[in-house]
mmCIF file of the C-alpha atoms, coordinates in Angstrom:
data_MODEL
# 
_entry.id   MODEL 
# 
loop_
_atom_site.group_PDB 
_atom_site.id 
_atom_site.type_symbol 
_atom_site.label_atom_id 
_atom_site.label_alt_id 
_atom_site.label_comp_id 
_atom_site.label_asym_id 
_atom_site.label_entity_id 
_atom_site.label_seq_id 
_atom_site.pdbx_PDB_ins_code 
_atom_site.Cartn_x 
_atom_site.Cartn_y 
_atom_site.Cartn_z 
_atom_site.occupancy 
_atom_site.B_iso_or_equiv 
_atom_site.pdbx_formal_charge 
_atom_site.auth_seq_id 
_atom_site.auth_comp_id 
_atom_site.auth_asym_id 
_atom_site.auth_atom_id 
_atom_site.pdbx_PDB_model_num 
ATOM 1   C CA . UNK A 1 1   ? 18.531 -6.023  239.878 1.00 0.00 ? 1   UNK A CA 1 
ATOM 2   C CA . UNK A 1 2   ? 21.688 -6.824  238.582 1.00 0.00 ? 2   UNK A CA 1 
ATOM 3   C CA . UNK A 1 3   ? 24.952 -7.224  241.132 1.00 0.00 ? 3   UNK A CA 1 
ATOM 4   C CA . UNK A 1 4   ? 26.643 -4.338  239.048 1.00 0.00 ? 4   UNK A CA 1 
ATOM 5   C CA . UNK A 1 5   ? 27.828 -1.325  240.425 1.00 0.00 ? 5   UNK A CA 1 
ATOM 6   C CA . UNK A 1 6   ? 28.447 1.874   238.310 1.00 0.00 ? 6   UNK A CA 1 
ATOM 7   C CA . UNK A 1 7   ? 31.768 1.898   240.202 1.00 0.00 ? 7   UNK A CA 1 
ATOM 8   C CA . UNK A 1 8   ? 33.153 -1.943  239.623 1.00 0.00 ? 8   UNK A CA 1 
ATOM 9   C CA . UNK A 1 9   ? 31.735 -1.038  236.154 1.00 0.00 ? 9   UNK A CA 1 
ATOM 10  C CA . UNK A 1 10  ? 34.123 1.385   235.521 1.00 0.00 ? 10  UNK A CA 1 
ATOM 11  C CA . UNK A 1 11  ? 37.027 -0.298  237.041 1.00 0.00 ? 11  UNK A CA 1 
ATOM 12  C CA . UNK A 1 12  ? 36.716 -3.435  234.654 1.00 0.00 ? 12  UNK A CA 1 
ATOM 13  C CA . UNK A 1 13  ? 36.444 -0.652  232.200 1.00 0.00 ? 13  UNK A CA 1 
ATOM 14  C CA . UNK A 1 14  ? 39.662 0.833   233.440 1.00 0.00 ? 14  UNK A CA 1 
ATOM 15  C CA . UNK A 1 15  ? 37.952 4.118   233.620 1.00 0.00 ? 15  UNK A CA 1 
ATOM 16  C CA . UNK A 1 16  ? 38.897 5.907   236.520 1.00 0.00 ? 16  UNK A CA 1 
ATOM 17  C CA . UNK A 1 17  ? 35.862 8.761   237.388 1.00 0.00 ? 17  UNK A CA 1 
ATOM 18  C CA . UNK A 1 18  ? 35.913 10.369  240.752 1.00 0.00 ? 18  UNK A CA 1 
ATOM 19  C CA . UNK A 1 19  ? 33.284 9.971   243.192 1.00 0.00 ? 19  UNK A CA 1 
ATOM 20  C CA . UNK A 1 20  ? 31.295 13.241  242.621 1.00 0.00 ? 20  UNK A CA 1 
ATOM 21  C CA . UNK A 1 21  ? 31.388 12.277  238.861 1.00 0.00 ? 21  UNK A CA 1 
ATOM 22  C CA . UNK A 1 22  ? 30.031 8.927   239.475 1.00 0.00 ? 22  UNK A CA 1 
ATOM 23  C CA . UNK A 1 23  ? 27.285 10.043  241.667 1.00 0.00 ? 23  UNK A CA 1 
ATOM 24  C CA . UNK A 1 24  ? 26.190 12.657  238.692 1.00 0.00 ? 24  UNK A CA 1 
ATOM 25  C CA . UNK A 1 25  ? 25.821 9.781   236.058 1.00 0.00 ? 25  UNK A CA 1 
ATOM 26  C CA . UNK A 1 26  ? 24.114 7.627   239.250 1.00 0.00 ? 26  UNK A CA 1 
ATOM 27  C CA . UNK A 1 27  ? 21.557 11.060  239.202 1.00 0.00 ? 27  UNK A CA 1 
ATOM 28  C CA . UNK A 1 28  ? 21.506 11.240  235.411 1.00 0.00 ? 28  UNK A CA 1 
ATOM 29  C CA . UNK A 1 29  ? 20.038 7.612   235.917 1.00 0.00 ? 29  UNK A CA 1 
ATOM 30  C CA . UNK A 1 30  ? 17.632 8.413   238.193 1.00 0.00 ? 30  UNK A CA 1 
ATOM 31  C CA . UNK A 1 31  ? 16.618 11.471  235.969 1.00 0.00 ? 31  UNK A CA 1 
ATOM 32  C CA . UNK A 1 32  ? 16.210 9.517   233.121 1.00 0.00 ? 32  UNK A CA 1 
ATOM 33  C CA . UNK A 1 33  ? 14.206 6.301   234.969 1.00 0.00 ? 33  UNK A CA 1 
ATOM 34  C CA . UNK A 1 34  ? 11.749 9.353   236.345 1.00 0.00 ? 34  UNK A CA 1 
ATOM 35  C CA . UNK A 1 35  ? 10.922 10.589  233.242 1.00 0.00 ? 35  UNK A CA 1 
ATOM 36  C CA . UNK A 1 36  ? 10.708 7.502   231.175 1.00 0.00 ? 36  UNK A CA 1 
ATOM 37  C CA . UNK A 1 37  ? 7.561  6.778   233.433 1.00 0.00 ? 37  UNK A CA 1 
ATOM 38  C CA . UNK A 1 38  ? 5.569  9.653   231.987 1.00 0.00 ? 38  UNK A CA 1 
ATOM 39  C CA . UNK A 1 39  ? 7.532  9.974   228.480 1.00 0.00 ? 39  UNK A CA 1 
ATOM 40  C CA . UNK A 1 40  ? 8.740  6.852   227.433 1.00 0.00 ? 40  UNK A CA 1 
ATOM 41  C CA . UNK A 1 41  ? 11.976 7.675   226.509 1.00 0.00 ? 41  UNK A CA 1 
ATOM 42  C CA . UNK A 1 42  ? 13.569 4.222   226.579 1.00 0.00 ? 42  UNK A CA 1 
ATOM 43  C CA . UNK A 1 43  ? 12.724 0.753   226.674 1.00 0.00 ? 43  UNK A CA 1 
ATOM 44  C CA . UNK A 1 44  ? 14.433 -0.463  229.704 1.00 0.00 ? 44  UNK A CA 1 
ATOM 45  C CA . UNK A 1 45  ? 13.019 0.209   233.400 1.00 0.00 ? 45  UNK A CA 1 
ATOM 46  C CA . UNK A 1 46  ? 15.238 -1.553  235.205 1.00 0.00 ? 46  UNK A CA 1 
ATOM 47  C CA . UNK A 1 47  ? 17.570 0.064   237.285 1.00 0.00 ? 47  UNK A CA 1 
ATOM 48  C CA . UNK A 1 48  ? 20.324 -2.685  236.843 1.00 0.00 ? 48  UNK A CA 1 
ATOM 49  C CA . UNK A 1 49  ? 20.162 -2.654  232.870 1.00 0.00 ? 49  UNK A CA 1 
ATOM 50  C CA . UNK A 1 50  ? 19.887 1.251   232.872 1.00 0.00 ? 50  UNK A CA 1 
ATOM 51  C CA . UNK A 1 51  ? 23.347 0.961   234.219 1.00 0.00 ? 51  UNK A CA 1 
ATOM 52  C CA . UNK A 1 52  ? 24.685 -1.708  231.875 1.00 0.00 ? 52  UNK A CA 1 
ATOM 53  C CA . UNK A 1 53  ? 22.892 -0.425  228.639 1.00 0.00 ? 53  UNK A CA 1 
ATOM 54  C CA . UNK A 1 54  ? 22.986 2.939   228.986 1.00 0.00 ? 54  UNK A CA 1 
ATOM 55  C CA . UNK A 1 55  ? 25.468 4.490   231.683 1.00 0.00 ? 55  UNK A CA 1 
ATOM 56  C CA . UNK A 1 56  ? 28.588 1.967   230.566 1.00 0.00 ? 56  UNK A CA 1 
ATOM 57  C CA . UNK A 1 57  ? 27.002 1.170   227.016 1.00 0.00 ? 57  UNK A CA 1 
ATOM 58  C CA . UNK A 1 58  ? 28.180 5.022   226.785 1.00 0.00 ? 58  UNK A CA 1 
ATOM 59  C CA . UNK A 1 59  ? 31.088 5.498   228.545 1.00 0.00 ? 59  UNK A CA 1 
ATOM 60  C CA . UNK A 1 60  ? 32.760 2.907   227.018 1.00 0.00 ? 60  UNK A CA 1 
ATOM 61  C CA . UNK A 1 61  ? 33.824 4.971   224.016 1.00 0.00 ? 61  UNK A CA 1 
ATOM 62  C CA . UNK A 1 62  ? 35.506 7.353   226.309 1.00 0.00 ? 62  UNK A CA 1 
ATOM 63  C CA . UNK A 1 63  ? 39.407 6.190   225.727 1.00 0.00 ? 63  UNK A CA 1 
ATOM 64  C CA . UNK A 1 64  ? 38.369 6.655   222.146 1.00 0.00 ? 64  UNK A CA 1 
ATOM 65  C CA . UNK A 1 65  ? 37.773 10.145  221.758 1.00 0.00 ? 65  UNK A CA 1 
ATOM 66  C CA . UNK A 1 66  ? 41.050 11.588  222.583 1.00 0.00 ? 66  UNK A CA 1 
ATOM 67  C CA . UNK A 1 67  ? 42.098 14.452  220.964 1.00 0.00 ? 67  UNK A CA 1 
ATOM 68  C CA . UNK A 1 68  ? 37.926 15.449  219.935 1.00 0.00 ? 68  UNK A CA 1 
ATOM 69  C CA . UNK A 1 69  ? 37.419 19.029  221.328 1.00 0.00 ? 69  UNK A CA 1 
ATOM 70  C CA . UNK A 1 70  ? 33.797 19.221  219.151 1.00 0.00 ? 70  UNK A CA 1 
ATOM 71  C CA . UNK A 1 71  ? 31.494 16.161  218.940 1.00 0.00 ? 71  UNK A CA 1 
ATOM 72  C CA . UNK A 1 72  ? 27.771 15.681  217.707 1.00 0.00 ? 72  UNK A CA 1 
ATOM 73  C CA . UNK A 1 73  ? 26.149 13.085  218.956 1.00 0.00 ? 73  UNK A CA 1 
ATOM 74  C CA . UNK A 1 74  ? 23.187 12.175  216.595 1.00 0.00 ? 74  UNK A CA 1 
ATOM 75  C CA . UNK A 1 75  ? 19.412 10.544  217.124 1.00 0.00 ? 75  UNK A CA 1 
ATOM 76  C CA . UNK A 1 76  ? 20.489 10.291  220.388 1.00 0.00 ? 76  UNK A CA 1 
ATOM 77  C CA . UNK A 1 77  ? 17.392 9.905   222.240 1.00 0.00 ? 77  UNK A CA 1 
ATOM 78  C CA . UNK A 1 78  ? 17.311 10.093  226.178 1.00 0.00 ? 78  UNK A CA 1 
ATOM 79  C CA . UNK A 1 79  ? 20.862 12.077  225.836 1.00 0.00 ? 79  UNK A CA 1 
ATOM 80  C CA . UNK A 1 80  ? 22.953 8.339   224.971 1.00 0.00 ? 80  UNK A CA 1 
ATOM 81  C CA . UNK A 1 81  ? 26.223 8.249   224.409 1.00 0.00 ? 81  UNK A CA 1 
ATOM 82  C CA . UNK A 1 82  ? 26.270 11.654  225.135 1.00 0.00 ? 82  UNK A CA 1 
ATOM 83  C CA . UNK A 1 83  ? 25.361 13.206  228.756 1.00 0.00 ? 83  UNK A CA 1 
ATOM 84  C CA . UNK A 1 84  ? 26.798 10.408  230.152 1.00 0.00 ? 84  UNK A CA 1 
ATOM 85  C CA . UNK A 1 85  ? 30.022 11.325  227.755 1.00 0.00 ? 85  UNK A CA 1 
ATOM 86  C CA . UNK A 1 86  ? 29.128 15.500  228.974 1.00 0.00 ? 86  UNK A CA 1 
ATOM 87  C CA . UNK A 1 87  ? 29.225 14.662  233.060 1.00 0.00 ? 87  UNK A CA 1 
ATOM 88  C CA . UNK A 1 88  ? 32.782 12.102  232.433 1.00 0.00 ? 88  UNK A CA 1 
ATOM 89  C CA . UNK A 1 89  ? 34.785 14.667  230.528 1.00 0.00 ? 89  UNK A CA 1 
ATOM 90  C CA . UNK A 1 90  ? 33.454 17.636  232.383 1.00 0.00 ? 90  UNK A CA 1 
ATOM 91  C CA . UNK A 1 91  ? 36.912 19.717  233.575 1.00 0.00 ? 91  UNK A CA 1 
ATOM 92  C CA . UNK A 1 92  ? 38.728 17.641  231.109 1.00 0.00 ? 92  UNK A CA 1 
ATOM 93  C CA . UNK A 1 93  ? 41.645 19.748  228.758 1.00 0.00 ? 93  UNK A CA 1 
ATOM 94  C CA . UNK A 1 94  ? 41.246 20.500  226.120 1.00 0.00 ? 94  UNK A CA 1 
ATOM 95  C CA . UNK A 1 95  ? 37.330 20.749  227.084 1.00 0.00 ? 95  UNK A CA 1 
ATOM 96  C CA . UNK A 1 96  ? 34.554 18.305  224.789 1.00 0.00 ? 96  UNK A CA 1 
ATOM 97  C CA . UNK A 1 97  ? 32.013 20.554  223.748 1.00 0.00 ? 97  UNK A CA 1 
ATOM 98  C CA . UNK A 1 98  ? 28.900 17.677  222.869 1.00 0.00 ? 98  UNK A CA 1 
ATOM 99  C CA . UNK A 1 99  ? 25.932 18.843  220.754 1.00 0.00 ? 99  UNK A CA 1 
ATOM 100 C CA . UNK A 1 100 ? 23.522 16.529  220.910 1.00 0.00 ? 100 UNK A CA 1 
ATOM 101 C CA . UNK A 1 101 ? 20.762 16.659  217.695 1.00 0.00 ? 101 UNK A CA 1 
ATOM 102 C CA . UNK A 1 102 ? 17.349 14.903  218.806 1.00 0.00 ? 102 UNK A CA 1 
ATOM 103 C CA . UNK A 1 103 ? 14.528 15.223  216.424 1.00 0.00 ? 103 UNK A CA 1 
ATOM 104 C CA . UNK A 1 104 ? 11.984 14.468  218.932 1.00 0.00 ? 104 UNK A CA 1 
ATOM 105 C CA . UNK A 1 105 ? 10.332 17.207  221.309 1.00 0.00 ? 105 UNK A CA 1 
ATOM 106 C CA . UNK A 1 106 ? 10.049 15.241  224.219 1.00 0.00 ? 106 UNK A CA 1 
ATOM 107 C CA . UNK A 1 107 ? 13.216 13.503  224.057 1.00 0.00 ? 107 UNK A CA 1 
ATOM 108 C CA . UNK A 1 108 ? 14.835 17.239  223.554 1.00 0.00 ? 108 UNK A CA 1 
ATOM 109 C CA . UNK A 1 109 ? 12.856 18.768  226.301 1.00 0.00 ? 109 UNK A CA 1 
ATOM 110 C CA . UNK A 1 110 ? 13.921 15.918  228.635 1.00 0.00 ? 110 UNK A CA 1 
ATOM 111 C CA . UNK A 1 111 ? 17.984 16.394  227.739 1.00 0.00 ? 111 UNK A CA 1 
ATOM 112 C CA . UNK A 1 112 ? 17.398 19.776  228.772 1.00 0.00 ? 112 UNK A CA 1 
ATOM 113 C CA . UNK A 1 113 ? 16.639 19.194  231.658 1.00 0.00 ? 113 UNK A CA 1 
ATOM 114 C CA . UNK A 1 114 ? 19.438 17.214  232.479 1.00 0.00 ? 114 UNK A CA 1 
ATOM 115 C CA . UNK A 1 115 ? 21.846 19.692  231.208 1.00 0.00 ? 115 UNK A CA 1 
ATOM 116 C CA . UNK A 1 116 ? 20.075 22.497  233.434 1.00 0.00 ? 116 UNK A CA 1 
ATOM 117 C CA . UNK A 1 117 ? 19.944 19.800  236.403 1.00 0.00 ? 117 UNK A CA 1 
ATOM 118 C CA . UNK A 1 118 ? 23.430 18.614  235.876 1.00 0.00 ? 118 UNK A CA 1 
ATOM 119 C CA . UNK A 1 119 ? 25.004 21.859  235.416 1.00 0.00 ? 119 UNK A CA 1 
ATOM 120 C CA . UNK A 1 120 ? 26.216 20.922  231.958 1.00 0.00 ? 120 UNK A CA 1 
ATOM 121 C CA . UNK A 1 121 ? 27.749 23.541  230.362 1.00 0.00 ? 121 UNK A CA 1 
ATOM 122 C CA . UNK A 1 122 ? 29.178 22.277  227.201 1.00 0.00 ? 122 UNK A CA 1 
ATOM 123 C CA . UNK A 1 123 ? 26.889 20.193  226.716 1.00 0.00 ? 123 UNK A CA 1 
ATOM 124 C CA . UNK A 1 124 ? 24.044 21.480  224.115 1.00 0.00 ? 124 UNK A CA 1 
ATOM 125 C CA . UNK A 1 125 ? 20.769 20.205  222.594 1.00 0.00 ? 125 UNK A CA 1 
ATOM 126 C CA . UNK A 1 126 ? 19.657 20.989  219.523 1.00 0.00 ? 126 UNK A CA 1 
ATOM 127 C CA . UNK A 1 127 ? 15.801 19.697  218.450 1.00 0.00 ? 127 UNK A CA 1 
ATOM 128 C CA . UNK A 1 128 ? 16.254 19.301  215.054 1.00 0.00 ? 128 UNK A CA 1 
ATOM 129 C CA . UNK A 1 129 ? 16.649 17.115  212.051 1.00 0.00 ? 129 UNK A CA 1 
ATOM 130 C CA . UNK A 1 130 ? 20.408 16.283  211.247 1.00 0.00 ? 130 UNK A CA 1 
ATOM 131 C CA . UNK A 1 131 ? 20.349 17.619  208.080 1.00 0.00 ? 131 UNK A CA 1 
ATOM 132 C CA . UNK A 1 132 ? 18.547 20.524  209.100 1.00 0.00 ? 132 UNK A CA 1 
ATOM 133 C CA . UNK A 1 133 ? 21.290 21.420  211.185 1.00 0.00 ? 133 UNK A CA 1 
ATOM 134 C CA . UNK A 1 134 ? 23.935 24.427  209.943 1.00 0.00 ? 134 UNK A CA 1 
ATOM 135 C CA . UNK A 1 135 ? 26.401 23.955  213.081 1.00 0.00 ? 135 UNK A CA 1 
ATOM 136 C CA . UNK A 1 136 ? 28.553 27.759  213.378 1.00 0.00 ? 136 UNK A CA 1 
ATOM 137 C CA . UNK A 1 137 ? 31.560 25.486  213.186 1.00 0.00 ? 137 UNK A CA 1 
ATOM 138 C CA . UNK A 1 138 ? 32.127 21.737  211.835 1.00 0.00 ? 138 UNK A CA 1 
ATOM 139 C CA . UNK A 1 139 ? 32.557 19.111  214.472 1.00 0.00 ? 139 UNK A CA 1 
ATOM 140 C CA . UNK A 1 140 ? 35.629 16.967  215.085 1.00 0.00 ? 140 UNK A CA 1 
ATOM 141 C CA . UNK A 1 141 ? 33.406 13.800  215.022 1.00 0.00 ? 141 UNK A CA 1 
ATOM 142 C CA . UNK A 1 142 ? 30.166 12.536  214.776 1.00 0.00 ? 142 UNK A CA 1 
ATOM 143 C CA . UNK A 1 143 ? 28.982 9.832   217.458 1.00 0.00 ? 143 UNK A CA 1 
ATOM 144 C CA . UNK A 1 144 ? 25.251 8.065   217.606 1.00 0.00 ? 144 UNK A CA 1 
ATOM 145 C CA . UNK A 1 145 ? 24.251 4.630   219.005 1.00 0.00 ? 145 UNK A CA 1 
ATOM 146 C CA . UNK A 1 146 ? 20.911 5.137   217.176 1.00 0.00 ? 146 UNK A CA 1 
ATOM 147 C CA . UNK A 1 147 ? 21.305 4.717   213.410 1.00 0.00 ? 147 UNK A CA 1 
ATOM 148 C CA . UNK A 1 148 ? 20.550 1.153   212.460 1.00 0.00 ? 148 UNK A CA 1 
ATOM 149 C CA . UNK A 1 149 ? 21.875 1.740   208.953 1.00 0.00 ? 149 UNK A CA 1 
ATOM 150 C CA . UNK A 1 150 ? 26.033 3.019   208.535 1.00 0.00 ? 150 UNK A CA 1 
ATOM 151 C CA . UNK A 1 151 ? 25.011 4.610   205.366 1.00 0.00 ? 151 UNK A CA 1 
ATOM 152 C CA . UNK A 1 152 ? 22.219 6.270   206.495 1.00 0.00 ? 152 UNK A CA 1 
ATOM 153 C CA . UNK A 1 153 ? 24.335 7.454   208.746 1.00 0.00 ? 153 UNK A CA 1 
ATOM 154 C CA . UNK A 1 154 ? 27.227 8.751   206.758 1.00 0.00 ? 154 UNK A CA 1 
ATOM 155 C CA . UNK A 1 155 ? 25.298 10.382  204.184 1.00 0.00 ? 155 UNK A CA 1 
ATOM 156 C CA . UNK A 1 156 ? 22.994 12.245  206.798 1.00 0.00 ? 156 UNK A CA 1 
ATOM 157 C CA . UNK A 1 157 ? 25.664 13.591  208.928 1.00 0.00 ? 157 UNK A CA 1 
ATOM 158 C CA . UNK A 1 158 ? 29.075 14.598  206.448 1.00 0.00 ? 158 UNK A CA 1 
ATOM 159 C CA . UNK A 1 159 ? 27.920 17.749  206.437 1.00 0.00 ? 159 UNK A CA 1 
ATOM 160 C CA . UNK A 1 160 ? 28.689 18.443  210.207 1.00 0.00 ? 160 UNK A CA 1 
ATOM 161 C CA . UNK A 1 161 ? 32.284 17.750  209.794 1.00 0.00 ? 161 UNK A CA 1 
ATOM 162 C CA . UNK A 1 162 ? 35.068 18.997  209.513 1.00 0.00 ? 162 UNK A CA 1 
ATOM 163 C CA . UNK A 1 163 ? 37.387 18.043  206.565 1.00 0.00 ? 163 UNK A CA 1 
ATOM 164 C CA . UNK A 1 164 ? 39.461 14.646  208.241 1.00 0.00 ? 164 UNK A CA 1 
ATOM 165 C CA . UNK A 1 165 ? 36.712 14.666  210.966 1.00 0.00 ? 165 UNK A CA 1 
ATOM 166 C CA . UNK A 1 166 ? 35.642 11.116  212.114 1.00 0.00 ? 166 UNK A CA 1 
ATOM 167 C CA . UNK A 1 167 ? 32.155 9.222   212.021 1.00 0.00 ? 167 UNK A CA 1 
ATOM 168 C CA . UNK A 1 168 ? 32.122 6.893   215.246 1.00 0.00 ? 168 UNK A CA 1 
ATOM 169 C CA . UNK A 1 169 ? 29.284 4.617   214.971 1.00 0.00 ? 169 UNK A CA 1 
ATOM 170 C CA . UNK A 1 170 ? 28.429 2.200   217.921 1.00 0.00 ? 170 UNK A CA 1 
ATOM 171 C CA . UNK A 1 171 ? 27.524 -1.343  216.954 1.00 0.00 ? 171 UNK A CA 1 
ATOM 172 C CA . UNK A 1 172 ? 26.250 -4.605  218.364 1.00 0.00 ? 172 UNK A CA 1 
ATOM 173 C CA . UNK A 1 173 ? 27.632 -7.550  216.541 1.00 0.00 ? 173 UNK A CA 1 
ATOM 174 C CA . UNK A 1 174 ? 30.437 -6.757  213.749 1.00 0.00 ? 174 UNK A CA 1 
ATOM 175 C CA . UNK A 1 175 ? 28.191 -5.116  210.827 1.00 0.00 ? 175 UNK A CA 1 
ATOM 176 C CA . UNK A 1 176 ? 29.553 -6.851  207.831 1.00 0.00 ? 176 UNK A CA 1 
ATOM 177 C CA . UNK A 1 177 ? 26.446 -6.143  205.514 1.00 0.00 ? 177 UNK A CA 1 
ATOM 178 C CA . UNK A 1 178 ? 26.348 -2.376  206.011 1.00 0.00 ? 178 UNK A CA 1 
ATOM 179 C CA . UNK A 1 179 ? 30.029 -2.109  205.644 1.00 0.00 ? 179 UNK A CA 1 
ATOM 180 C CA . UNK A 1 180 ? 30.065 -3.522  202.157 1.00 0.00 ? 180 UNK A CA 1 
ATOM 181 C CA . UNK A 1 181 ? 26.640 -1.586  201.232 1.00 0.00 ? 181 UNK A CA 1 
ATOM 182 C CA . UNK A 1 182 ? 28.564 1.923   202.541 1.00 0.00 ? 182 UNK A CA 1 
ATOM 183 C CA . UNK A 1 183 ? 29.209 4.568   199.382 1.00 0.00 ? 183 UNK A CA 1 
ATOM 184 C CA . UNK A 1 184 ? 32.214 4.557   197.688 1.00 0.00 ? 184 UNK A CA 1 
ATOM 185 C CA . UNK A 1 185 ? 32.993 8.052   199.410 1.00 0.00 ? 185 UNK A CA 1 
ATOM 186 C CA . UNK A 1 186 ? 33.096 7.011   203.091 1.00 0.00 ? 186 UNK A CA 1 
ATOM 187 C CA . UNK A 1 187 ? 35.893 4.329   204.637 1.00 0.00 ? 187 UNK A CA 1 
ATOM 188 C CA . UNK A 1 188 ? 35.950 2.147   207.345 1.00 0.00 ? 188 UNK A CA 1 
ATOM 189 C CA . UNK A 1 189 ? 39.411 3.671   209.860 1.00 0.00 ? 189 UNK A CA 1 
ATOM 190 C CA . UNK A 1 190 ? 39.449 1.055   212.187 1.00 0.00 ? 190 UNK A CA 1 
ATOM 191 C CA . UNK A 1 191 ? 37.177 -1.216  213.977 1.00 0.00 ? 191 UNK A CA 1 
ATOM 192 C CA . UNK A 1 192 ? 37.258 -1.397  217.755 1.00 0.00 ? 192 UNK A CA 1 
ATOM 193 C CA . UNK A 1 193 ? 35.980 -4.345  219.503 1.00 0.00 ? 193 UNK A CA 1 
ATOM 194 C CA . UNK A 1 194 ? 34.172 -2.673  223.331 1.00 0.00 ? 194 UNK A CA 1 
ATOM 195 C CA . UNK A 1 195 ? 33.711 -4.638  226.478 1.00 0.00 ? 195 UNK A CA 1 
ATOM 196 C CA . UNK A 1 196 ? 30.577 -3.664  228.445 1.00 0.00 ? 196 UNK A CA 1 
ATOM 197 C CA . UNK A 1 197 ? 30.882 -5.263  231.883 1.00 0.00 ? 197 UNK A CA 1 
ATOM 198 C CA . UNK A 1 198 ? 27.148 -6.907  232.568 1.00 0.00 ? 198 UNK A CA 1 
ATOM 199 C CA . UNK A 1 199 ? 26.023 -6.696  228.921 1.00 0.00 ? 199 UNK A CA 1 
ATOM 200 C CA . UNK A 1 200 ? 26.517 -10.117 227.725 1.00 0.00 ? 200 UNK A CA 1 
ATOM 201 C CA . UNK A 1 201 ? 26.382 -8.945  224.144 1.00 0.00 ? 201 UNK A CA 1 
ATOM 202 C CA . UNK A 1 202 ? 28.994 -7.946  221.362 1.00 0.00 ? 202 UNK A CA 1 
ATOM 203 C CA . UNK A 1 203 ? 29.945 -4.073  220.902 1.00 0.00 ? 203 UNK A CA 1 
ATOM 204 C CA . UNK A 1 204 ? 31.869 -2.414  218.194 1.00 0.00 ? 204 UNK A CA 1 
ATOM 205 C CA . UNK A 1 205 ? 32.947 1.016   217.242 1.00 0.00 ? 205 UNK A CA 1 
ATOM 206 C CA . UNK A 1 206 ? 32.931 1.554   213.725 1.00 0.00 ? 206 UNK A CA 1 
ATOM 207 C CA . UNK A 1 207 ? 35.508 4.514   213.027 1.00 0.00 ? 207 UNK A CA 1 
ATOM 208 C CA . UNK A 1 208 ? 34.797 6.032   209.150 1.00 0.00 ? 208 UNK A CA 1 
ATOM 209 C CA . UNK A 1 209 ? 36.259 8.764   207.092 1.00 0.00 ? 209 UNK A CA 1 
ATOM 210 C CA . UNK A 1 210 ? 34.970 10.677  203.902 1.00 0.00 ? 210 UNK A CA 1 
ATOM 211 C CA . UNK A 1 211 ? 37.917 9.721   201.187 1.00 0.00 ? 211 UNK A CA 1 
# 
């Protein structure tokens, strides 16, 4: 188990969560390790990499959505970036309303779950494809960990935002090839080098308009 804790985590983060927040992304954790037994929802089973690769793997983006009152978090899986994201901005003004779009049954079942668990209330799961998806109102920014291609991507989710919205797409290592494959019509904003405390690996958030 790794020497960790969610709370030094967040500290070399300079995130400062309070206590009862913290112990809802601890239970989050420990909702997501139970059902990956039976539904295979990620990869990792151990408890000290579920907190480095998932609970501050997500959280990290937090400084970086100031400002985002609607978000869509796409492919997302087990609920990553965004019930982590849901339970650390909960209370926050103006509020984050996340809609996370999961085209897999299980995976959707599972996030809501945790949203009925967690008490989550703007936090909403919709088990569909992304380009099925007709959203009452256009988001302020798209977010997934999940995509392994930034054009895919871009092309998949533009119609979810709103004109000048934002495409925030979390990397490993700096993504040079997709970059220079990405469409004429989409730019690269900024790129933000992350810190995960306990990762050992390179993050990046790629921030992209539509021009």
């Amino acid at each position: 188990m790794s020497t960790m804790t969610l709370e030094r985590g967040l500290a070399e983060m300079g995130l400062d969560l309070p206590s009862e927040v913290q112990s809802r992304l601890l239970a989050f954790a420990a909702l997501l390790a139970k059902w990956n037994k039976v539904y295979n929802l990620t990869s990792i089973r151990d408890a000290g990499q579920m907190l480095t690769h998932h609970l501050l793997d997500s959280l990290v983006v937090l400084p970086h959505l100031a400002g985002i009152e609607r978000l869509a978090d796409v492919g997302s899986g087990g609920g990553l970036p965004g019930i982590p994201l849901a339970i650390a901005t909960q209370g926050r003004e103006p509020a984050l309303a996340i809609s996370s779009i999961e085209t897999v049954n299980k995976k959707a079942t599972f996030q809501q779950q945790a949203k009925i668990e967690l008490g989550l209330d703007d936090f909403t799961v919709l088990n569909e494809r992304v380009e099925n998806v007709r959203p009452a109102a256009p988001f302020d920014a798209v977010i997934s960990r999940a995509f392994s291609e930034l054009t895919d991507f871009v092309t998949l989710t533009a119609h979810l935002l709103r004109p000048g919205g934002r495409f925030l797409a979390m990397k490993g290592v700096y993504p040079d090839d997709e970059i220079a494959r990405l469409p004429s019509a989409f730019r690269v904003v900024e790129v933000l080098p992350l810190t995960v405390p306990g990762l050992g690996a390179e993050r990046h958030l790629i921030v992209l308009e539509q021009n």
